[in-house]
C-alpha positions in Angstrom: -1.5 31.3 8.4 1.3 30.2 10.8 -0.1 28.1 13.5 0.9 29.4 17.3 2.6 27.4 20.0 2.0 30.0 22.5 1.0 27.7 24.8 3.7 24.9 24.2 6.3 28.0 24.3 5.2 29.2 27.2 5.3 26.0 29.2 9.3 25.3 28.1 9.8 29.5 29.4 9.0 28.2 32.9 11.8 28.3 35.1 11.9 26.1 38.2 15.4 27.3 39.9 17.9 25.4 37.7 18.9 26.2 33.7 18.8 22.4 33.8 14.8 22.8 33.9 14.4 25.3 31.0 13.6 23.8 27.9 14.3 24.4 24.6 12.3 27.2 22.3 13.3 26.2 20.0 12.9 23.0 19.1 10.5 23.4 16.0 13.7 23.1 13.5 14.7 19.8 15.0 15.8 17.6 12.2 12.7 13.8 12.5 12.7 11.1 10.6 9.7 9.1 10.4 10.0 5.3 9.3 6.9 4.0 7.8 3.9 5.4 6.4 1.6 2.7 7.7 -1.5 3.5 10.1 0.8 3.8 12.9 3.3 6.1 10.9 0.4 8.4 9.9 -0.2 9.0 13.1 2.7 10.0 14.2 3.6 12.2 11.2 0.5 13.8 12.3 1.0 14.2 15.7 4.6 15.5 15.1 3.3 18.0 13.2 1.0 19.5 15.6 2.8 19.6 18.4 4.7 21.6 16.5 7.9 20.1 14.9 8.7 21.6 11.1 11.3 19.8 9.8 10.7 16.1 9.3 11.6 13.5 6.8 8.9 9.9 6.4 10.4 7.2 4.1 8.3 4.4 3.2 8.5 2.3 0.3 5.2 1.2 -0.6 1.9 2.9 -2.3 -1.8 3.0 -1.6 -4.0 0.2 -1.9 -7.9 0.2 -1.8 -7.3 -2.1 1.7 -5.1 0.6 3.8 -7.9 3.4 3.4 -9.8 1.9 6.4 -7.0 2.8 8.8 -4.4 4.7 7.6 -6.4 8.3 7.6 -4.5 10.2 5.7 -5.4 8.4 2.5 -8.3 8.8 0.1 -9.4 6.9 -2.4 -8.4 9.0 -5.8 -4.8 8.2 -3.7 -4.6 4.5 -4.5 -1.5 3.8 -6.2 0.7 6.7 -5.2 3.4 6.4 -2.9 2.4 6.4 0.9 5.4 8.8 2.1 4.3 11.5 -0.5 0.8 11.7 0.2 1.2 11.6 3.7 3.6 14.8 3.4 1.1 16.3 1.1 -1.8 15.8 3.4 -0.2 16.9 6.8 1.8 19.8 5.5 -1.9 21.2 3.8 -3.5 20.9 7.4 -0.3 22.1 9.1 1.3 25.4 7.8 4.5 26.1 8.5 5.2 22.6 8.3 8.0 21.2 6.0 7.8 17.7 5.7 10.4 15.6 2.8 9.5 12.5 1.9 11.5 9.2 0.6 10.0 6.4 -1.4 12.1 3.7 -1.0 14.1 0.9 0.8 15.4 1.9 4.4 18.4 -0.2 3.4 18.8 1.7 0.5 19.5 4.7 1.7 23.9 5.9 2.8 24.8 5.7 6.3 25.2 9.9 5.7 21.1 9.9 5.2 20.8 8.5 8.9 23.5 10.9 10.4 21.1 13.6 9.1 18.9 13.5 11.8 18.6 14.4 15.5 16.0 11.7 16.3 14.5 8.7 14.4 10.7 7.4 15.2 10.0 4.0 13.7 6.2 3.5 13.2 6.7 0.3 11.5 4.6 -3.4 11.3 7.7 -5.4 10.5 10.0 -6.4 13.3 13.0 -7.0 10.7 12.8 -3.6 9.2 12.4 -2.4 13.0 15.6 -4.5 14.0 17.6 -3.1 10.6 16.9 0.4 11.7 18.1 0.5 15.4 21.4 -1.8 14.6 21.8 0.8 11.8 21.8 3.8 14.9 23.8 1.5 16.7 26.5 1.5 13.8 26.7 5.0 14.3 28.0 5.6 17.2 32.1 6.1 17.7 34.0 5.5 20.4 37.3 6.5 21.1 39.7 4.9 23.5 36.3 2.7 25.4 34.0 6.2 25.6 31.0 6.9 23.6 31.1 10.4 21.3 27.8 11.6 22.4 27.6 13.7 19.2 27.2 10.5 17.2 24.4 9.2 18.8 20.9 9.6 17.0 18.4 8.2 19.8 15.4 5.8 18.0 12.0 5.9 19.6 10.5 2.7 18.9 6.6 2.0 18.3 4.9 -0.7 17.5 1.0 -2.1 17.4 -1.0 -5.1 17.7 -4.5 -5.1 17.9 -5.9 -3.6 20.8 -1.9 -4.0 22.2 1.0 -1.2 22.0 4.2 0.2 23.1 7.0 2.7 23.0 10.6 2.2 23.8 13.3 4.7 24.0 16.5 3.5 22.6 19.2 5.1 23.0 22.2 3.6 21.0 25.3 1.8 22.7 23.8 3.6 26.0 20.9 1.3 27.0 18.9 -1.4 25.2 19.1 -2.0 21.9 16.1 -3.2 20.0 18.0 -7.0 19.6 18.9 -7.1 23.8 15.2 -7.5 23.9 14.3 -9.4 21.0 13.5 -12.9 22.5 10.4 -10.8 23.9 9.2 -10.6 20.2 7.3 -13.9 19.4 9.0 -15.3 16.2 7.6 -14.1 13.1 6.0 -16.4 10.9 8.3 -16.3 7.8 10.3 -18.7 5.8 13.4 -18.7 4.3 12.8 -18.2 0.3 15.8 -21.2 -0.1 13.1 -23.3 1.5 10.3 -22.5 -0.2 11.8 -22.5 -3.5 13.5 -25.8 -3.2 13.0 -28.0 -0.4 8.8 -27.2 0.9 8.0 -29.3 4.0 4.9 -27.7 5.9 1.4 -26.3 3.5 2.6 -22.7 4.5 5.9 -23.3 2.8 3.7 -24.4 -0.9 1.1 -21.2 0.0 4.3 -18.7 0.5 5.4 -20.4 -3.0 2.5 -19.7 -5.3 2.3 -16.3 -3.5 5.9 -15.0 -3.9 7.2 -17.1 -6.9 4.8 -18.4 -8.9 2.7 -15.1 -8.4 5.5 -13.0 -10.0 6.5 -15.4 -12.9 4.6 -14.4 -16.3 4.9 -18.0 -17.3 2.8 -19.4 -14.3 0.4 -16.5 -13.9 -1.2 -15.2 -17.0 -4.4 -14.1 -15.3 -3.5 -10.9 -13.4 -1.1 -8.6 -14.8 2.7 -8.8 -13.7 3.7 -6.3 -11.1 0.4 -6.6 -9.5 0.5 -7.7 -6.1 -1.0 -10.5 -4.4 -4.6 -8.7 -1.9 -5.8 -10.8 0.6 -9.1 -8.9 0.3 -9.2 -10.0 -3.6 -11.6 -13.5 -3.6 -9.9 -14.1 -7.3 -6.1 -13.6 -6.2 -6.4 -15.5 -2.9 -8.3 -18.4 -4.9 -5.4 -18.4 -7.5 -2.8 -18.4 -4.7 -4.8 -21.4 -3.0 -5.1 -23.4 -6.5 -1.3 -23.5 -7.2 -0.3 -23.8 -3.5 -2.7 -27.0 -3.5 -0.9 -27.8 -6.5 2.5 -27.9 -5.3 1.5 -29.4 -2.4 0.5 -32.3 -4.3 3.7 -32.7 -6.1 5.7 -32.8 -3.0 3.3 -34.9 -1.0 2.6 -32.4 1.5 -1.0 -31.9 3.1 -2.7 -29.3 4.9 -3.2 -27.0 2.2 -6.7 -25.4 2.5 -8.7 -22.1 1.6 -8.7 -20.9 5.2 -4.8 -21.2 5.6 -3.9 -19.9 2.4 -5.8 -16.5 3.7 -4.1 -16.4 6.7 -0.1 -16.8 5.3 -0.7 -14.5 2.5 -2.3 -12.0 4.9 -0.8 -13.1 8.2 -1.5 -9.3 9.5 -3.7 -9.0 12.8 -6.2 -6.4 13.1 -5.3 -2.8 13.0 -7.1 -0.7 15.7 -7.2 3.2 14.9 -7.2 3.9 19.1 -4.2 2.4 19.6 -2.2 3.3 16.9 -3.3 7.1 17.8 -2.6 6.2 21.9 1.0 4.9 20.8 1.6 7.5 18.2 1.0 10.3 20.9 3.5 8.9 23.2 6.1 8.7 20.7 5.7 12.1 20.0 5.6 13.2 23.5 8.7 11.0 23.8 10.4 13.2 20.7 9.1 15.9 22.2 11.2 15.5 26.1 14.2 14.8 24.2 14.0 17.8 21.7 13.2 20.2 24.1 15.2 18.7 27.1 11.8 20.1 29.5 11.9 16.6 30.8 13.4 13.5 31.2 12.4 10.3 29.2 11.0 7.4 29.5 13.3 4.6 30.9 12.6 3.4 28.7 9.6 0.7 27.7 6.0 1.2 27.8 3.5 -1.2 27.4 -0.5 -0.6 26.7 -3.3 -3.2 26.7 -6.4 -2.0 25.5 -8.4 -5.5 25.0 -10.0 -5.5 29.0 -9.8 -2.1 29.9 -7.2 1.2 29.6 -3.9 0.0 31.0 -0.5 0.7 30.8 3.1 -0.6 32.4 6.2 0.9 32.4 9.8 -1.2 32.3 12.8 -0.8 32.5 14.6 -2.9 30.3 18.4 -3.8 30.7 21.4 -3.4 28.4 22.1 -7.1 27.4 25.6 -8.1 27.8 27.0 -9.6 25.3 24.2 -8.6 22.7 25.0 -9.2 19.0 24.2 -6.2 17.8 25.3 -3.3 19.9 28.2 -5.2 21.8 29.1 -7.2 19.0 30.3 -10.2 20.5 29.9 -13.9 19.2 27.2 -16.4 20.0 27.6 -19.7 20.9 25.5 -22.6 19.6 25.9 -26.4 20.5 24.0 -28.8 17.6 24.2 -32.2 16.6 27.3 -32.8 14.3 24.7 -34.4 12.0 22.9 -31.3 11.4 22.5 -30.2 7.8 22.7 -26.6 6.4 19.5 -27.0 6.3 18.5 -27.5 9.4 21.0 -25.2 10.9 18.8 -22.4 8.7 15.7 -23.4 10.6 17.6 -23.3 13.8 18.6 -19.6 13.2 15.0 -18.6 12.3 13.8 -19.9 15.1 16.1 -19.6 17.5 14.4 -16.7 20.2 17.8 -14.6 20.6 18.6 -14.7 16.8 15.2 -14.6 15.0 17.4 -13.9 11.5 15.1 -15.8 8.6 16.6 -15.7 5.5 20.2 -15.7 6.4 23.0 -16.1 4.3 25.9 -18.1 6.0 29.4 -18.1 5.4 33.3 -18.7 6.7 36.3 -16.6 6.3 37.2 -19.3 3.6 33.9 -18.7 1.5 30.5 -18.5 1.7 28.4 -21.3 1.7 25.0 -20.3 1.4 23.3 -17.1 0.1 19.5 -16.4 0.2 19.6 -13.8 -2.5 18.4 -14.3 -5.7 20.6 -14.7 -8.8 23.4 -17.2 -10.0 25.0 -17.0 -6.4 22.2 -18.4 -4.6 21.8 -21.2 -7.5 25.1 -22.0 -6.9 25.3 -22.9 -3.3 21.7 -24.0 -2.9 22.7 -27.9 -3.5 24.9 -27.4 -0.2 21.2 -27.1 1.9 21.0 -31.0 2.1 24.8 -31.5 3.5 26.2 -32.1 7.1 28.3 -29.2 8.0 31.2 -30.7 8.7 30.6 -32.0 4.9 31.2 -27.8 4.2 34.0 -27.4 6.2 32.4 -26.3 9.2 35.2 -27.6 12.0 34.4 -27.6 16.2 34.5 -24.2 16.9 34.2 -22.4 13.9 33.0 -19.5 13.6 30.1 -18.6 11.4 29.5 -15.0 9.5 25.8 -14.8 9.7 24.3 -11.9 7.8 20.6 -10.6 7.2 18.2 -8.1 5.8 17.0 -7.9 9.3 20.4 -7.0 10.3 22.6 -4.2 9.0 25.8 -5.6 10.7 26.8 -9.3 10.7 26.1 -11.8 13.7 29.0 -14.1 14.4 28.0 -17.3 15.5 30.7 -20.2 17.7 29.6 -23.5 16.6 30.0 -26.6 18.8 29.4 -30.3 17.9 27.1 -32.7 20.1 28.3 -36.2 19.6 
């Protein structure tokens, strides 16, 4: 049985005086894509669905563990194992009829541009602000222009959510127009990750020997011949968080560092903070009221940043954010950055990760001569990792040159002006 949108239809008949007030009909064939299958991303799938939207596409690329089933509703517990994105289809277009939902297992960075330029709209329902940051300078890579103006046709707007606890919001971005997810990013506290270079070679703090025996010595058969390889580390697993703990301690030895204990070791391997159903279902409904204004045109949208705090009571705040001249990302210009001539590759690594306007961790650096540094794994990386202890005028690095910063966070490079401090 089909389910009816009388209602809905009959609201976007209403006329008011002015075509411009009419909305769209038909709107239920509007091409979605839905980033993130997570307990926020469930949520909107779901809510997409019964407003009435029938042709949408959720990529995630992770599966079903026994910890997700207390939040993200859509999961069971004969699911554990399969891939989030297909059971979430499954389970929403069983409830929904008429509903056609596709569903991608895989990397967002995987995917062509020509996947992207699919869509009318993108919602991101994602937990990671790097993956969130790839996807709207993807959009923003999108967009042509043509002797200074914008080809409206090109642009693919991205509504933004994102939860914390008993804290939410929404923002509307629409690419090259207004805001772009990096004009606001020094309003994101820095995440807490480190660069693998570091933790593989050169640990100075206990999380740097915790993220070790989690990420490296957790996947290398040699090390770890208790749990099975491809298994992955659960913070709600007593035996894999006390062999994470044992090694890190371990390493932490070797290097001389201190500070390694149970209690931190819990916190970097799970370093997520609690997930609330009520607010991912509050924020989920206004991005799909959001998708909903802009796919039906019955109303204008929101301009273009909403915030919620649940913690002390029901409130919300509404912003509107500015387009940020000069932003790396969707006015591609270059940054400038004045550091000590004595600073090392390494430190000028730390200074990008934690650097408010940049936020890029695991960055691979480079000139137009060559690169000098790359984070990714393989003979590459090996290759230049030696240059981590040097000065950068040691590398070449002259007053004023300009630096090819690029990211996973980023799907475009950043191009950072260096100047000396003497």
């Amino acid at each position: 049985m089909t389910r009816s949108y009388h209602q809905i239809e009959s609201f976007l008949k209403r006329t008011g005086g002015t075509a411009e007030e009419e909305g769209n009909v038909n709107y239920h064939d509007f091409k979605i894509l839905v980033v993130g299958a997570g307990g926020l991303g469930c949520e909107v799938l779901k809510a997409l669905a019964m407003v009435g939207f029938q042709n949408l596409t959720i990529i995630d690329m992770d599966t079903i563990e026994y910890s997700n089933l207390n939040r993200q509703f859509l999961f069971r517990k004969k699911d554990v194992g399969r891939p989030k994105s297909e059971v979430a289809a499954e389970f929403v277009m069983k409830k929904v009829p008429g509903c056609k939902i596709t569903h991608v297992v895989g990397r967002l960075e995987d995917q062509p541009l020509s996947f992207y330029k699919s869509f009318k709209l993108v919602i991101s329902g994602l937990d990671n602000l790097g993956a969130r940051r790839w996807t709207s300078s993807t959009l923003c890579s999108l967009v042509e222009t043509k002797n200074g103006e914008i080809n409206p046709n090109t642009i693919i707007p991205l509504i933004d959510g994102g939860t914390e606890g008993f804290q939410g919001h929404v923002m509307v971005i629409v690419p090259k127009v207004g805001p772009c997810l990096d004009c606001i990013i020094s309003l994101f506290p820095p995440q807490k990750t480190f660069p693998m270079c570091t933790i593989a070679s050169q640990p100075r703090l206990p999380e740097h020997c915790i993220a070790w025996a989690s990420q490296i010595a957790w996947e290398n058969p040699t090390i770890n011949t208790e749990f099975p390889h491809g298994t992955k580390v659960d913070a709600d697993n007593p035996a894999h968080v006390q062999w994470v703990y044992e090694h890190a301690l371990q390493r932490a030895e070797e290097k001389n560092i201190s500070g390694v204990t149970y209690r931190l070791t819990l916190g970097v391997i799970k370093n997520i903070m609690p997930a609330i159903a009520s607010t991912n279902s509050l924020i989920a409904a206004q991005t799909a009221n959001e998708a909903f204004k802009y796919a039906t045109g019955c109303a204008n949208n929101l301009d273009n940043y909403l915030v919620y705090y649940g913690k002390d009571g029901i409130n919300t705040s509404v912003e509107s954010l500015e387009k940020k001249k000069g932003c790396l990302v969707c006015d591609m210009q270059t940054m400038s950055k004045s550091i000590p001539a004595t600073f090392t590759l390494q430190q000028l690594v730390d200074e990008i990760s934690d650097d408010p306007e940049l936020q890029v961790s695991n960055p691979s650096i480079g000139l137009e001569s060559g690169q000098i540094i790359f984070v990714s794994r393989g003979p590459l990386k090996e290759q230049t990792e030696k240059n981590l202890g040097l000065e950068l005028p040691q590398l070449g690095v002259k007053e004023g040159e300009e630096l090819i910063i690029n990211s996973p966070a980023i799907s475009s490079p950043i191009f950072l002006k260096i100047h000396y401090e003497y």
